[in-house]
N, C-alpha and C positions, 0 to 999 in steps of 0.2 A: 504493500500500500504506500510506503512513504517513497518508494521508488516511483512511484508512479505518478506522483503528487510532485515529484520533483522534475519527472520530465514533464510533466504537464504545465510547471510553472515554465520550465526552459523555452516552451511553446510559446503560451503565452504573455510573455514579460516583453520579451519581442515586440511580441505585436500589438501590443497596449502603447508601449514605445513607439512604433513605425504610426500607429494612429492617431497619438499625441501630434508627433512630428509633423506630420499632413495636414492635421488641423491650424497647428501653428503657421504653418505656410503657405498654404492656402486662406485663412484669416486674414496674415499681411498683405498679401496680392488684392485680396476682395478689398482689404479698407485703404491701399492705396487707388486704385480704382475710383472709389467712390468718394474720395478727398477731391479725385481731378477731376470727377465729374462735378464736383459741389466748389468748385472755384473758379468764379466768373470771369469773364472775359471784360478787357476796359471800357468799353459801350455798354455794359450794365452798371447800373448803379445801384436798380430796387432788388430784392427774391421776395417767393412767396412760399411757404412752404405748408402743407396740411396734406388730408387723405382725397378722396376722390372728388369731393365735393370743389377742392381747390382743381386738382386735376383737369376737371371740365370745364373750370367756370372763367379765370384771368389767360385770354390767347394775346400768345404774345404777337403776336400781326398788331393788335389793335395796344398795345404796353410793349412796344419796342425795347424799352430799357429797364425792363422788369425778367426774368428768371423765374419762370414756374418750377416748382421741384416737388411738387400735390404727387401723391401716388395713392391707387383705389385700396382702400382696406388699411391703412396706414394707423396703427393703435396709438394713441396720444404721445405714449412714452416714446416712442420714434421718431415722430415731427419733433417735438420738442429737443433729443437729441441730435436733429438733424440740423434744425435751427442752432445750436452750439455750435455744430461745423460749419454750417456756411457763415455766421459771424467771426467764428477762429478764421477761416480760410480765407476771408474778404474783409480785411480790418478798413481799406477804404471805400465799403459797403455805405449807402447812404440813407438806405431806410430796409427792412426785414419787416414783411406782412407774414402774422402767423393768425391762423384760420382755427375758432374755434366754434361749434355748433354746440347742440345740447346734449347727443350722445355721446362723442366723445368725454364733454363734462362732466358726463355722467358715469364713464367708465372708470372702473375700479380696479388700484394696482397689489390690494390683498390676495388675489387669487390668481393661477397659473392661468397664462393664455392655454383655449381648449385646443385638446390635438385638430381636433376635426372647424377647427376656425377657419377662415379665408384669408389670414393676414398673409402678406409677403413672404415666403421663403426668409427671404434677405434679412426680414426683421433680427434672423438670429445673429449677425455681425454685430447689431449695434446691442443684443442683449449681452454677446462675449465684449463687449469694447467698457461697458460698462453695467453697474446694476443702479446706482440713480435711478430712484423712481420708477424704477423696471418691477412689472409682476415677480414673484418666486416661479421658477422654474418648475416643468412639471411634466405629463406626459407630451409628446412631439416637439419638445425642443430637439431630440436629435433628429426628426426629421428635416426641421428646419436648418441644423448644422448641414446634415448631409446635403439636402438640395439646394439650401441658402448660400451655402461658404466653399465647403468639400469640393463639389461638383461642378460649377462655376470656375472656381478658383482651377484646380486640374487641367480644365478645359482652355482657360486662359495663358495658365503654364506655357501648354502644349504648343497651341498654337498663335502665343503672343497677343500681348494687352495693349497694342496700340489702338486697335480699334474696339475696344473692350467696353464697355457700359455695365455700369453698377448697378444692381438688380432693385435696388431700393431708390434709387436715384430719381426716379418720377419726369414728368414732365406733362405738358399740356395733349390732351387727348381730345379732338373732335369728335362728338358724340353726337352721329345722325337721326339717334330716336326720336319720336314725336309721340303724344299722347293724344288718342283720338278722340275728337271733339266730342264725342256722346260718353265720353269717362272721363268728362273736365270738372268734375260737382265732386263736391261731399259724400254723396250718396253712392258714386261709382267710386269710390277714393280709393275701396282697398280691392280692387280688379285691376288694376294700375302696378307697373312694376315699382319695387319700391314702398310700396302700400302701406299706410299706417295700421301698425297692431290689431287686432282686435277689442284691444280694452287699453287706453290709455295708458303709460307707464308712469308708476308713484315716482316719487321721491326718495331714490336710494338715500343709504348712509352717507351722514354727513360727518366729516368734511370730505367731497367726493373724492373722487381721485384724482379727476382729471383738474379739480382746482387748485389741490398740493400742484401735479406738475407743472402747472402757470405759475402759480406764484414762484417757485424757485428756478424757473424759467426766466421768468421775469426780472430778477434776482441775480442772475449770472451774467444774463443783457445788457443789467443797466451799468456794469463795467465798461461795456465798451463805448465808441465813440456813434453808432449807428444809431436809426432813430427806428422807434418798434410803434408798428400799429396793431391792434388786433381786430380781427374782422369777423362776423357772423355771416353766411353767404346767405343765399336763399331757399326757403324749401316750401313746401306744400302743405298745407292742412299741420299745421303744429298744434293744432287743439287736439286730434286727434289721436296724436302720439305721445302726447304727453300730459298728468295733469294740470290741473291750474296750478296747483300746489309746486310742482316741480319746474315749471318755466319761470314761476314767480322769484323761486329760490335763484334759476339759473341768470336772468337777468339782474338780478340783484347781485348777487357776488359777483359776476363780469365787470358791472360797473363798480363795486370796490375794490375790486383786486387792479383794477385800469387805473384807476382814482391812486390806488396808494403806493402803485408803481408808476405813476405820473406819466401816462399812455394813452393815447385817447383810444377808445373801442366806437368802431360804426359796426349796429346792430343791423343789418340789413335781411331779416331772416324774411319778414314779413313782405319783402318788397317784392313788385313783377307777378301779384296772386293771380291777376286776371286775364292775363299772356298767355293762351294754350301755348302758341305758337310757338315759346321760349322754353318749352319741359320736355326734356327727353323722358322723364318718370316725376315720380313725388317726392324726389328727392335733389334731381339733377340737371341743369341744364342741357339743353343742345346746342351746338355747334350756333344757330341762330341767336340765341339768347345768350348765348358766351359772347358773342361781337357785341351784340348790344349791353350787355353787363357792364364788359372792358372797356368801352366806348364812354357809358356812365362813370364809370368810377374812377380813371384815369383822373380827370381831374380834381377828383378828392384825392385822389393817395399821389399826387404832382407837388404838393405842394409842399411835401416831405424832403424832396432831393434836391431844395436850394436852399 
């Protein structure tokens, strides 16, 4: 038995070693990657950074000198660390739009992301880079090692990172959908992709999670020389998704947490309700209503870069 125990370790000590090693080195490849994706070129001045909701909504056609870096499914703890590197990486950055909604606000970092979640692959780089504010690890972090870092990174090895993109990196997505005119109400809301719950969602635990990671977000930011806006984008039927109880709470601490990191917040959640035309779903814009968004809000977030 103890012979056996001994060659078995000889096995695998190895190869716990060669596993380690690979992670390590493919980890550094993934997070140099995505430093060079997340550091802008001298015709930008703005980023914007959040989950899908940013992804679709600021085209940079219409904010030439803005950097969308939005990616779909993108968990708080990740914009927000993602926001740290494009301020490390762009010290002469002259304003950082970070996108905060009510689910994310809502989301809580007591509990492991779920295996069977939609987030990013990639997310696991920035869980290995750091744990700030990061959930506790749980089941399918290693799949997200494996296809987030591992695999990627290998592949990049092999066959060279100059034209390489970082899996987390994000950027602006033209979204063709439309929502057809006879499921534009209330009534058709949750036939609609996107659709609001069936029963409102309470008032998680306070203090949520997602408002720890702004505030020490906010907190890390206000080191630097950049100037931070935060933004609420637009969405559909918010009554429906949320109670009164829990939008009350979530506008209220937006606007002090804005207030006591000396930031101003445009709430725009409520804006654009009566636009079919501009909804690829009930949650998101299309490509039409992202021109016209960016077209509007351009000259609010202009006035940041001089």
């Amino acid at each position: 038995m103890k012979k056996f125990i001994v060659k078995l370790c000889l096995i695998l000590c190895p190869a716990a070693v060669a596993i380690c090693a690979l992670t390590y080195v493919t980890y550094e490849s993934e997070l140099q990657i995505l430093k060079r994706d997340l550091t802008c070129p001298t015709n930008i001045v703005a980023a914007v950074v959040g989950d899908s909701r940013v992804e679709v909504y600021f085209d940079p056609a219409e904010i030439p000198w803005m950097k969308n870096f939005g990616i779909s499914a993108a968990p708080f703890s990740l914009t927000a660390q993602k926001a740290r590197l494009v301020a490390q990486l762009n010290p002469s950055l002259k304003l950082l739009v970070v996108d905060v909604w009510p689910a994310k606000f809502f989301q809580g970092i007591s509990r492991p992301i779920e295996a069977a979640s939609a987030v990013p692959y990639g997310t696991a780089l920035i869980e290995m880079m750091t744990r700030k504010d990061m959930p506790p690890l749980g089941d399918g972090v290693e799949i997200r090692i494996a296809q987030g870092v591992i695999r990627p990174g290998l592949r990049n090895i092999l066959h060279g990172t100059e034209n390489a993109h970082g899996q987390i990196t994000g950027g602006f997505f033209k979204n063709k959908k439309s929502i057809p005119e006879e499921l534009f109400n209330e009534t058709c809301a949750r036939k609609v992709g996107f659709a609001p719950p069936e029963k409102p969602v309470d008032l998680p635990e306070t203090p949520t999670g997602g408002e720890i990671i702004l505030d020490h977000l906010l907190a890390d930011l206000s080191k630097t020389d950049i100037k931070i806006v935060l933004t609420t984008t637009p969405l559909l039927w918010e009554k429906l998704r949320w109670t009164p109880a829990a939008l009350e709470y979530f506008e209220r601490r937006m606007t002090e947490i804005a207030a006591r990191h000396k930031v101003p917040w445009y709430n725009w959640m409520r804006d654009y309700q009566n636009v079919r035309e501009y909804w690829a779903d009930g949650l998101h814009f299309n490509d039409i209503g992202a021109i016209v968004f960016s077209r509007d809000k351009r000259a609010v977030l202009e006035r940041y870069i001089y």
